[in-house]
Phi, psi and omega in degrees: 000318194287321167275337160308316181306318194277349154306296177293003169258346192271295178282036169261327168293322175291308171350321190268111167213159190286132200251031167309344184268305187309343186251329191300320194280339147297002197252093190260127183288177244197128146322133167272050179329183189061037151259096202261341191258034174240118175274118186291349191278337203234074177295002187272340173282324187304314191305331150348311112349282175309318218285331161263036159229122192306133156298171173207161169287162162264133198281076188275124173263108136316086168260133212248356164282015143239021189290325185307077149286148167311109198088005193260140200281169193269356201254322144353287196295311207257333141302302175316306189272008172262296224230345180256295161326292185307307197282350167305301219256351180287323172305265153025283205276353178281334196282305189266136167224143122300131198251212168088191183282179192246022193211150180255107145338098200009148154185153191296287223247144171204179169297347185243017147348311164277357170268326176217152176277115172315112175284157173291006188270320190276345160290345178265318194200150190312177182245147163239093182218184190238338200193112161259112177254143207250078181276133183217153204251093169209185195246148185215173184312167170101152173258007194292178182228004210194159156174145192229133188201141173279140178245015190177152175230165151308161139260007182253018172219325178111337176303135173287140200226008177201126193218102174275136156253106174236124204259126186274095217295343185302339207276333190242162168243075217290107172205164194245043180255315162300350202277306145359326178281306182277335196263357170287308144000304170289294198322318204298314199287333148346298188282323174290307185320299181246028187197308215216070156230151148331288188291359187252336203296328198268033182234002193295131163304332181274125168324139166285331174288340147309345180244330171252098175217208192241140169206184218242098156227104163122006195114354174232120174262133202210119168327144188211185158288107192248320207327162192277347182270331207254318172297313173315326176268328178288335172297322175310304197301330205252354199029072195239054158342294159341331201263124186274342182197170190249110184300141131294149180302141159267134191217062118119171183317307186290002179223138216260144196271187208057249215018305182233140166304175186267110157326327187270346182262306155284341164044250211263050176268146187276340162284352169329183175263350206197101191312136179202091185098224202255117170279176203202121199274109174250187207263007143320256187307005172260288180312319088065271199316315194281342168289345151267018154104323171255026203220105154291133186220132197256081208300008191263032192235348151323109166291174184292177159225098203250354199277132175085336166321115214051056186270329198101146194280353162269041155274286175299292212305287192251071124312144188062341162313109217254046141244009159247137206282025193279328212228143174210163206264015200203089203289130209089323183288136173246145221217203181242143156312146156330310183250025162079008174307303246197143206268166169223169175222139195265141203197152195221175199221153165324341200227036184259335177088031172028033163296158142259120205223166184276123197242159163195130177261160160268028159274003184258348215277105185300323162241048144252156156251085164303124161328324190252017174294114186298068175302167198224000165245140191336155209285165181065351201259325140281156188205144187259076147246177181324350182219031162234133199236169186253129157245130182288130195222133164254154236215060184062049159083355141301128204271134165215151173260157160273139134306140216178091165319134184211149157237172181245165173162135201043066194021074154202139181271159178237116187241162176222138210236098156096016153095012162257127196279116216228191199190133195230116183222026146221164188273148170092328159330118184271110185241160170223153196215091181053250162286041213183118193239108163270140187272134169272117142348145150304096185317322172292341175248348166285345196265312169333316229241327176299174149251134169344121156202186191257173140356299173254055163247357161277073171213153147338340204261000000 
């Protein structure tokens, strides 16, 4: 019984993916007129222009007057406009700069009429903002939990410059085991909003066939990445020489390709189709941004990334080989994430291609100490914080991964199981510690993966 549940509860957390092309394809964004010395047709004259004018971070006006939906609770509301929202867009603008005038110009009309009520302050006089954003709150049919869509552009670059965000509240819950979870949500739908939507592709400064195209990769053609920066870095990343594009999701006819990574090539990368673990804004989708031409992007703002990395172009060719720890062979089983964060369950999704992939959720998550985390080892024998990580352990001869505070030092790991400190200084070492055998991790990629820390950082605090 215990294990139907926790199934169904893992395919109630996969479940929630981003439904942006379903909502996207009727929103057609609006010209911001009256930059009149900008011909909107021709951008290489416009970039021309644009070129003595200094980058800047980008200034986003937070609008909050249209958030109040029918039913949506005031405690709803003060999350969303204290904490999920403000920390999204604090990324957005830390990350990103932009050029051009500095102001959006009075307008009536925008693409997203049917979506929201226009305060009259924006029918009189400029903003002096670079991106207005629109929150609005309701409930709605669906597992989605977001969508985001651009609504008004410049004309003298084509960049969106008003952006509605609609959050579906059925989706969330206020906890703080979630928040972290919600403002990537946000973040992810952000990222549509003001770059990697359909309706944005033929407006790119950049040729969209420089960026997008159909390749060959591995023996399968499949819509990809191509710009030259996004390959570049993926050939490193995957130490893939070879590799002509970064796949995209096929997310069914009826759906315009780029939107999303292929889930199974990047897995928990924050552009995916479907959240898995900790997402992660990686120098993929950072680079993504800086290729299309309207976004200076400050790549030290990149996360780690671990899924598939130095995997090899036999990685890409067989997705789903469950001899890569990315991927498994046995629905329910639990093992440790690649990047040792996270207890996992093995489980596959509308967009895995009926791979079996290593999921990890946070009730799983070895460094938060969540209420609702599921231990799988005797009571006291695990312990949860920043430094603490999954070790595969068997458990009165039952194979489970463990949570285990562990640091590196001198090429050896140290980890404390039950507040005693034990010690793994070849991979693969077998330690038993009463009912209970831990396995030692590959030190080098386990060391790789840690964060720096000293000696007396092995605790839970």
């Amino acid at each position: 019984m215990k294990v139907l549940v926790m199934l169904s509860l893992i395919e109630w957390y996969i479940s929630h993916t981003c439904s942006h092309s379903k909502f996207s394809k009727s929103i057609i964004p609006t010209p911001n007129l009256r930059h009149s010395s900008f011909d909107s047709s021709a951008f290489p004259t416009n970039e021309r222009l644009l070129q003595p004018m200094p980058w800047r971070p980008i200034r986003v006006t937070i609008d909050y007057s249209n958030i109040n939906g029918t039913g949506v609770s005031n405690e709803m509301i003060e999350y969303f406009s204290r904490t999920v929202v403000p920390t999204a867009v604090k990324t957005i603008q830390d990350t990103l700069q932009v050029r051009g005038y500095k102001e959006i110009y009075a307008f009536n009309t925008t693409g997203c009429d049917s979506l929201i009520t226009l305060p009259d302050t924006y029918k009189n006089k400029e903003i002096d903002t670079d991106l207005l954003l629109f929150v609005n709150l309701r409930k709605e049919e669906g597992n989605h939990s977001a969508w985001a869509v651009p609504c008004l552009y410049a004309t003298y670059d084509k960049r969106p410059v008003m952006v509605v965000l609609q959050a579906n509240v059925n989706s969330f819950v206020i906890s703080q085991e979630k928040v972290s979870l919600d403002i990537a949500s946000v973040l992810h739908e952000l990222i549509h909003g003001i770059a990697l939507s359909p309706t944005l592709y033929n407006m790119f400064p950049i040729d969209k066939a420089s960026i997008f195209n159909k390749v060959n990769v591995f023996g399968t053609v499949k819509s990809s990445v191509i710009a030259e920066e996004v390959v570049e870095y993926a050939r490193e990343y995957f130490n893939c020489s070879s590799l002509e594009g970064v796949p995209l999701e096929f997310e069914g006819d009826d759906v315009a390709p780029g939107i999303h990574w292929e889930q199974n090539a990047l897995g928990n990368e924050l552009m995916t189709s479907q959240a898995n673990g900790h997402p992660v804004l990686s120098g993929f989708t950072l680079r993504l941004l800086k290729s299309i031409g309207w976004y200076k992007v400050d790549l030290d703002y990149s996360e780690q990334l671990h899924w598939g990395r130095n995997r090899t172009c036999t990685f890409l060719q067989n997705l789903c080989d469950f001899k890569f720890p990315e991927f498994c062979p046995i629905m329910g089983e639990s093992s440790c994430t690649s990047d040792y964060y996270s207890k996992t369950y093995c489980s596959r999704s509308a967009f895995s291609d009926s791979c079996f992939l290593k999921t990890y959720k946070r009730n799983l998550d070895c460094t938060k100490p969540y209420p609702s985390f599921q231990p799988t080892l005797p009571s006291g024998f695990e312990n949860l914080g920043p430094y603490s990580r999954c070790f595969e352990t068997k458990s009165m001869g039952v194979s489970t991964p463990g949570c285990l505070p562990a640091i590196c030092a001198n090429e050896t790991v140290y980890f404390k199981a039950s507040n005693v400190t034990y010690e793994c200084d070849y991979s693969g070492a077998v330690i038993v510690i009463g009912t209970v055998s831990v396995v030692c991790p590959d030190i080098q990629s386990f060391c790789q993966k840690l964060k720096a820390t000293g000696p007396n950082d092995c605790s839970a605090s």
